[in-house]
N, C-alpha and C positions, 0 to 999 in steps of 0.2 A: 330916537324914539325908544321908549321903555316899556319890554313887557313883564308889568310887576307879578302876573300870576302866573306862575309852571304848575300844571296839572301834571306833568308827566317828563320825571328825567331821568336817565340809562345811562352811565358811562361819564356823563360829566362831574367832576369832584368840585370843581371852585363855581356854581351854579349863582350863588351869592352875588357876586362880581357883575353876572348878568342882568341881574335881579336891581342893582344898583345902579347901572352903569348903561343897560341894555347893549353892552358891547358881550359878542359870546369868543370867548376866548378857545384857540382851536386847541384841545389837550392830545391827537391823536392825529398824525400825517395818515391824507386819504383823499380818494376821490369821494365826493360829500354833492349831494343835494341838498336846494335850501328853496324853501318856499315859504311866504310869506303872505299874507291877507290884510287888508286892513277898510275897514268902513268908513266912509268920511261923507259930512255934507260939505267939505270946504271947495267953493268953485275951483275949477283949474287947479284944483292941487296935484303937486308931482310927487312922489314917491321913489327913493334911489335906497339898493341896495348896496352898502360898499365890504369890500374886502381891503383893510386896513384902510390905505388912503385913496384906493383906485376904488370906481365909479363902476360896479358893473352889472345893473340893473334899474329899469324907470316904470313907472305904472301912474297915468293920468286919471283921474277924477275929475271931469272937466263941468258938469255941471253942480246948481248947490241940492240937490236931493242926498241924501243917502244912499251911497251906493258904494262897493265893493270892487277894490282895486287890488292885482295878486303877481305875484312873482312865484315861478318857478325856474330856476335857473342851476345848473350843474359845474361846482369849480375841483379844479386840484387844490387844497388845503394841508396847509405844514404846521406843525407846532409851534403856539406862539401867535398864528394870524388869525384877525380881531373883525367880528362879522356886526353889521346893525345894519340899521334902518334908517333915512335919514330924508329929512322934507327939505327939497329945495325949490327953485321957480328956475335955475339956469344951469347948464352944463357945457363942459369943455367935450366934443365929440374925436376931436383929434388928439388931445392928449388922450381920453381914454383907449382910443386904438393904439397908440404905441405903447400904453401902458398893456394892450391886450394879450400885444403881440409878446413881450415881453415876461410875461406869464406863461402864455401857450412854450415859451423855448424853455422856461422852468418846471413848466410840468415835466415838459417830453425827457428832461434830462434826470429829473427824481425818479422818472418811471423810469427807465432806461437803469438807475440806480437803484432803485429799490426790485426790481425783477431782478438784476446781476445776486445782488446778494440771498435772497430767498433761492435762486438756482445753487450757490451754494452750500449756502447750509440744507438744502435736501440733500446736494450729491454726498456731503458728508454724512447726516444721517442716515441715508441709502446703505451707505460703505459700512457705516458702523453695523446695523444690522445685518447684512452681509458676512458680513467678519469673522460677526458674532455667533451666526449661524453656522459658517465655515468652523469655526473652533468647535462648539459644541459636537458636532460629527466628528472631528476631527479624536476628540477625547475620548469618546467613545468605541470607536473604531483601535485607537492604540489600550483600551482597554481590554477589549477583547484579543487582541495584539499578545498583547501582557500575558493575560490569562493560556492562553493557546502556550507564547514560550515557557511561561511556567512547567504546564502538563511535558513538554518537549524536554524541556529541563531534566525534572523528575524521572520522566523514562530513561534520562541516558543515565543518572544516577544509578538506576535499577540495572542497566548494562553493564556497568560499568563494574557494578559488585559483583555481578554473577559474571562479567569477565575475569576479575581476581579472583573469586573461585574458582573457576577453571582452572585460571594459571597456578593458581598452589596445587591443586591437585598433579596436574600436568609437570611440575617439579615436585613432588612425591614419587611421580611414575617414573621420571629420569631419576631421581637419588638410588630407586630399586632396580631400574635397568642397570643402573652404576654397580652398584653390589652384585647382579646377578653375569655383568663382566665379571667383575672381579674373581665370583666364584669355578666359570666357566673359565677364567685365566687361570685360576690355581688346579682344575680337572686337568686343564690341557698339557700343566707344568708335569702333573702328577703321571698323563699320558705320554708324554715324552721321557719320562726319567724309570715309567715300566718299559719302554720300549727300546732305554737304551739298556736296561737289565737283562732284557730280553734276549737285545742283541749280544751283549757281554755270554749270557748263559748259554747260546746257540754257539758261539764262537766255540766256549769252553766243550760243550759239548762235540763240537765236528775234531773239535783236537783229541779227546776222547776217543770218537769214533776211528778215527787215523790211526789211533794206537792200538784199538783194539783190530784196525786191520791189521797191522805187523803183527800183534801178537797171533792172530789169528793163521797168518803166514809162516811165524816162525814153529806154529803147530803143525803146521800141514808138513811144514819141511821136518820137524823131527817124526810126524808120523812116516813121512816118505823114507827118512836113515831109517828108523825102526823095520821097515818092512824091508828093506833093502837091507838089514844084519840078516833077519831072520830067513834071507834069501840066501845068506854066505855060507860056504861050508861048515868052514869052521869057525866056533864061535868065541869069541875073546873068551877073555875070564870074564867071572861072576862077579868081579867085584866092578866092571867097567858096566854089566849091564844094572847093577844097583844103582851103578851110579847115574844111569840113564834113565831108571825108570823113577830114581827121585826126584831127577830134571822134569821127567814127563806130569809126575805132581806136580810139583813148584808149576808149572808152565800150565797146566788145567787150573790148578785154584785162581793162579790170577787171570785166568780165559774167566773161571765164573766168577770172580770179584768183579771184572770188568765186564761182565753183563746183568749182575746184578747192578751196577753202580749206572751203565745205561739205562735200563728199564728205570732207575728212579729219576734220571737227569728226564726222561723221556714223560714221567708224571709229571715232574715238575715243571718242563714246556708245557706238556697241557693245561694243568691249573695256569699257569702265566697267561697263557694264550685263552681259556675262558674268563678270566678276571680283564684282560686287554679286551676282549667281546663286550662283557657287561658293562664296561667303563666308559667304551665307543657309545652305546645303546645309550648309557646315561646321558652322556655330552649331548646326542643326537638327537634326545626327549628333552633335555633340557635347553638346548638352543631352539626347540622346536616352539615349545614352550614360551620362550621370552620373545622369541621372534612376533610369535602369533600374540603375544600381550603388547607390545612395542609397537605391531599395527593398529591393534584394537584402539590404543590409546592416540595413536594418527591419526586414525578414522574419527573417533569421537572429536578428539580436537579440532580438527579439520572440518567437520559436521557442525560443531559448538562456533569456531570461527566464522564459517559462511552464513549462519542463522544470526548471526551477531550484526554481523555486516548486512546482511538484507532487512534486518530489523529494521539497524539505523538506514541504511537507503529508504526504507519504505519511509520510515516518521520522519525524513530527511523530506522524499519527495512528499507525502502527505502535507506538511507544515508548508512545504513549498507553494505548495497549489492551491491548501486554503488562504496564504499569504496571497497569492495572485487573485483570487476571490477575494479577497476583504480589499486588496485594492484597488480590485476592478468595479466592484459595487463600491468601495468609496470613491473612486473617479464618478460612477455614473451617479449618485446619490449629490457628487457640488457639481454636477452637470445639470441633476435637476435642480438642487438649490439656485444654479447660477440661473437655468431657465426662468423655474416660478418668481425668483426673483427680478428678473428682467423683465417678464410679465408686469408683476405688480411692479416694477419701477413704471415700465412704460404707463399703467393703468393709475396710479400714482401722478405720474406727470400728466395725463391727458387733465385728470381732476384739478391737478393745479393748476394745470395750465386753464384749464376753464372755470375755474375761482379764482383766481386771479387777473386773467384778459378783462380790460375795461375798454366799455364800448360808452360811450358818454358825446351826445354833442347839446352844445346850446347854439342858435342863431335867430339873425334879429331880421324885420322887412328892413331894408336900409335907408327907404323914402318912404313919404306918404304917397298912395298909391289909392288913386281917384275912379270912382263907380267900375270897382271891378266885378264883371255879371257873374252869373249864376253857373253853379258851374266850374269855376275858375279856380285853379289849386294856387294856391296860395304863398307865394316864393319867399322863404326866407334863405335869401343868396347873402346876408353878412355874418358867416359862421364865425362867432367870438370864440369859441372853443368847442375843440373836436380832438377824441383819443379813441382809436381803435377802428377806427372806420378807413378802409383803405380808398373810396370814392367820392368824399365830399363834394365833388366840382360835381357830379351828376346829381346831387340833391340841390344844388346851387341855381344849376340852371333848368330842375324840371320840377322841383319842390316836394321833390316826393322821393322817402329813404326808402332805401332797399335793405334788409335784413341781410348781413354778414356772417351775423354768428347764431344762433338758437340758443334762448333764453329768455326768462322772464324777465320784461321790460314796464319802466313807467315811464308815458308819452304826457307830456303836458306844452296845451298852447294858451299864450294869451293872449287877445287883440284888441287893439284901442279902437272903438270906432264911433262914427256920430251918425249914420241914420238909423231911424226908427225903426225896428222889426228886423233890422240886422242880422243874420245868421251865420254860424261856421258849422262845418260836421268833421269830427276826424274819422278818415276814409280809411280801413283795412282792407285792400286786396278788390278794392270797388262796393265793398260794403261799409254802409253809414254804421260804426261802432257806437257813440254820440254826438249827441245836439248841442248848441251853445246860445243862446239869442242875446241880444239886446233889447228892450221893453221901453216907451213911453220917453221918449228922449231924444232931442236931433242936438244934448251937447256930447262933447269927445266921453268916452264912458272905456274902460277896460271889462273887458269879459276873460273867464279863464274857465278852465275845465283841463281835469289831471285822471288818467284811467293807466289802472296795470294790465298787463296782454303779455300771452305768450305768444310768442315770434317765432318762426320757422323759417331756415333758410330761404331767402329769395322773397320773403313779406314783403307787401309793401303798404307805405303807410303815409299818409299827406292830409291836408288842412283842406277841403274846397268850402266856397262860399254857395249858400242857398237861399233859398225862399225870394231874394231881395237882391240887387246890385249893393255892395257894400266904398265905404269909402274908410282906407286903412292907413292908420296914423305909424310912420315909419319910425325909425334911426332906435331908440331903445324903448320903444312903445308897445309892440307887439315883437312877442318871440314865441321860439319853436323849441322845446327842451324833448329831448330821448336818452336814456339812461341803463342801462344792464345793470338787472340789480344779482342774476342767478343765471 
């Protein structure tokens, strides 16, 4: 069957094809609804949806009025498979069930495969922005890194020069400590060589003084003969006492040559001996002197040294601790990255995971099913296809879905029926949602009606019959379609 006029197409390119052909070619793997209408006065006409060469939908128009026959029905669809419309009068019910069945284990296996791969091209995209998060901190942080050793750098440059100042200075002060040995070794040369003069002079001098004892002796004793002549009676001749008394000259002049020549040896130990004073005094000012600049310059070094060394300790520990700061706020900084990001991974995956979970079933009444009263929910127990519903066998046997997951859902039923005034309601939660009738007719007729609803865990939702006992034409005549579209 051809539908030559499209009012309205989104997403398909080769539309033409369909336009010609009224087969629509599937251009995008998916779970897909397809609903169909179609008006006919033709008696007993059937109506079949097929999916390539399998059968899997029927809609009767059983009398000749004009009237309104509809398919709603939900399949798994792959690229490539060919949807229309097609009028027959007979059907294979058993080949379509193993062709159904065979379907349902190709869905399950796309879906199975197409979820594996979206899980990971997220964990991949996850990981990359993760990464990339991670690097950017990362650069930043050895940025600052940088910056920090830089300054660390520099300061020990500035150290380092004002330590080589020091050390030339500090070998200045040794070159002149050097010199001022030296000078204090030629004082000391100069002090040993007055002191052995000294000694020499003192020596010359006591030998001196020794002679001037004898001489002094030999006076006393020729004054004692003198006195002892002039104690004798008689007295020699004149010429023995001339010759005594020019002895006693001779013997006086050199008594006072030789205390004149004391008294100067005796100046000249003292001059010696205050020159040996002042040259001690000098030594003694002058090691005092070097001594107290030799410490001075210990001290400052020594002072210059441990201010050098505490520097660097301090910018040593400083650099240290802000180092352990920047790593420690970089640890807690992809602590939080890894968190917020675990967050939005987790809040991420709930999204995808619930934009991508497909909740979808279609099923059929499986027999005609004879004046069911009022009242009565409406069992379609032959589920052709179901994804994502973990309790099908409890809609099977009580006819009424239970809500698994929250979201916006489209429900559509259709029912073939043939008496007059006919009724269906789809029932939410024990509330009539809407109405359905069939009008002026006891031949077979399709009724449909399709409503979106939001679902909340635990809804529930079923087909019952009113107004009237209905009588319900089975096997692919009347179905039950529910779909998550959000």
């Amino acid at each position: 069957m051809k539908f030559n006029s499209v009012n309205v197409n989104v997403g398909f390119q080769n539309i033409s094809s369909f336009i010609d052909t009224g087969m629509l070619v599937i251009e995008k793997s998916g779970l897909s609804m397809i609903s169909v209408s179609v008006i006919s006065n033709t008696d007993d006409a059937n109506f079949y949806i097929y999916q390539n060469i399998q059968m899997q939908s029927n809609t009767r128009i059983s009398d000749g009025s004009w009237n309104t026959g509809t398919h709603v029905i939900t399949l798994q669809l792959h690229n490539g498979d060919k949807i229309w419309r097609k009028k027959l009068q007979q059907q294979d019910s058993e080949r379509l069930q193993q062709e159904t069945n065979k379907l349902r284990h190709d869905v399950d296996t796309n879906l199975a495969l197409l979820t594996t791969q979206l899980q990971q091209k997220f964990d991949f995209l996850q990981k990359s922005l993760v990464d990339e998060g991670k690097l950017n901190e990362t650069k930043q942080n050895m940025l600052l890194l940088q910056e920090k050793y830089q300054t660390l750098e520099h300061n020990y440059n500035r150290l380092q020069q004002e330590h080589s100042l020091l050390q030339t200075k500090f070998i200045a002060m040794e070159n002149e400590m050097k010199r001022s040995n030296n000078r204090t070794d030629n004082c000391e040369k100069k002090v040993l060589d007055l002191e052995s003069y000294h000694n020499a002079t003192e020596t010359r001098f006591r030998a001196q003084g020794e002679e001037l004892y004898l001489m002094k002796n030999k006076s006393l004793q020729v004054e004692q003969e003198m006195a002892a002549f002039k104690q004798l009676p008689n007295i020699k001749p004149l010429i023995e006492i001339n010759t005594l008394q020019n002895t006693v000259k001779s013997l006086t002049s050199q008594t006072n040559s030789l205390s004149m020549k004391e008294q100067a040896r005796s100046q000249d130990f003292l001059a010696l001996f205050n020159i040996t004073v002042g040259t001690t005094k000098t030594l003694t000012e002058l090691s005092t002197n070097v001594n107290n600049r030799l410490y001075d310059v210990w001290n400052n070094q020594t002072a210059a040294i441990a201010a050098i060394e505490n520097n660097l300790t301090n910018q040593l520990q400083s650099f240290q601790t802000n180092q352990n700061k920047a790593i420690i706020r970089l640890e807690n900084m992809v602590r939080a990255a890894e968190s917020r990001a675990n967050g939005t991974h987790d809040l991420l995956q709930r999204q995808i995971n619930k934009s991508v979970e497909k909740v979808a079933m279609t099923a059929f009444v499986p027999v005609d099913t004879s004046r069911l009263s009022v009242g009565s929910v409406v069992k379609f127990s032959d589920v052709k296809f179901s994804i994502g519903i973990r309790t099908p066998s409890s809609f099977k046997n009580t006819g009424k879905f239970v809500c698994e997951k929250s979201g916006l859902y489209i429900v559509s039923a259709s029912m073939e029926m043939n008496y007059d005034f006919s009724e269906f309601h789809i029932d939410v939660n024990s509330k009539v949602f809407t109405k359905n009738s069939k009008h002026n007719s006891d031949y077979w007729h399709s009724t449909s009606v399709s409503i979106a609803i939001e679902l909340n865990t635990n809804d529930t939702v079923w087909i019952q019959i009113s107004h009237t006992s209905a009588n319900i034409r089975g096997d692919l005549h009347s179905r039950f379609t529910i779909i998550k579209i959000q």
